[in-house]
C-alpha positions in Angstrom: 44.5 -4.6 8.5 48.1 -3.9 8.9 48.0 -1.4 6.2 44.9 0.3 7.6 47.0 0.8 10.8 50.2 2.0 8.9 48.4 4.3 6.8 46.4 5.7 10.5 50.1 5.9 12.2 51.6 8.4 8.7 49.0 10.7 9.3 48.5 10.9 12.8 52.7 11.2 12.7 52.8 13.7 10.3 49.6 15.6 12.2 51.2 16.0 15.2 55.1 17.2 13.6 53.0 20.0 11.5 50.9 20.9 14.5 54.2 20.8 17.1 57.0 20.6 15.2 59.9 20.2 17.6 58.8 20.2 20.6 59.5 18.3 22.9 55.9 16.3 23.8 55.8 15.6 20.3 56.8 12.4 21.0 54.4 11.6 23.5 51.6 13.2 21.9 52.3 11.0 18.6 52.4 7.6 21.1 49.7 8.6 22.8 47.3 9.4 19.6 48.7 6.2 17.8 47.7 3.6 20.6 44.3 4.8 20.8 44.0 5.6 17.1 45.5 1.6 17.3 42.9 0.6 20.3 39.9 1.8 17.9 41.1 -0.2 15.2 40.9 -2.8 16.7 37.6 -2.6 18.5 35.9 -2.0 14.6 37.7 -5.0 13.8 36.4 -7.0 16.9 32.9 -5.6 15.9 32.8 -6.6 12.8 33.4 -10.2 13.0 
């Protein structure tokens, strides 16, 4: 699972540099996509079990 939410985090990171590059909300666009990108994950696994 750790893996799954590495691998979700890389992308999502390197989505948001492409998309913004240096701006500055860049930061807080990539925290704010990761925790609910984090928050599903862990919902499918809750479901699942």
């Amino acid at each position: 699972m750790l893996i799954l939410v590495w691998f979700v985090t890389c992308i999502i990171f390197y989505f948001v540099q492409l998309i913004l590059g240096n701006s500055g909300h860049a930061l807080e666009v990539f925290a704010a996509l990761s925790g609910i990108a984090i928050f599903l994950i862990s919902k499918i696994k809750h479901r699942v079990k």
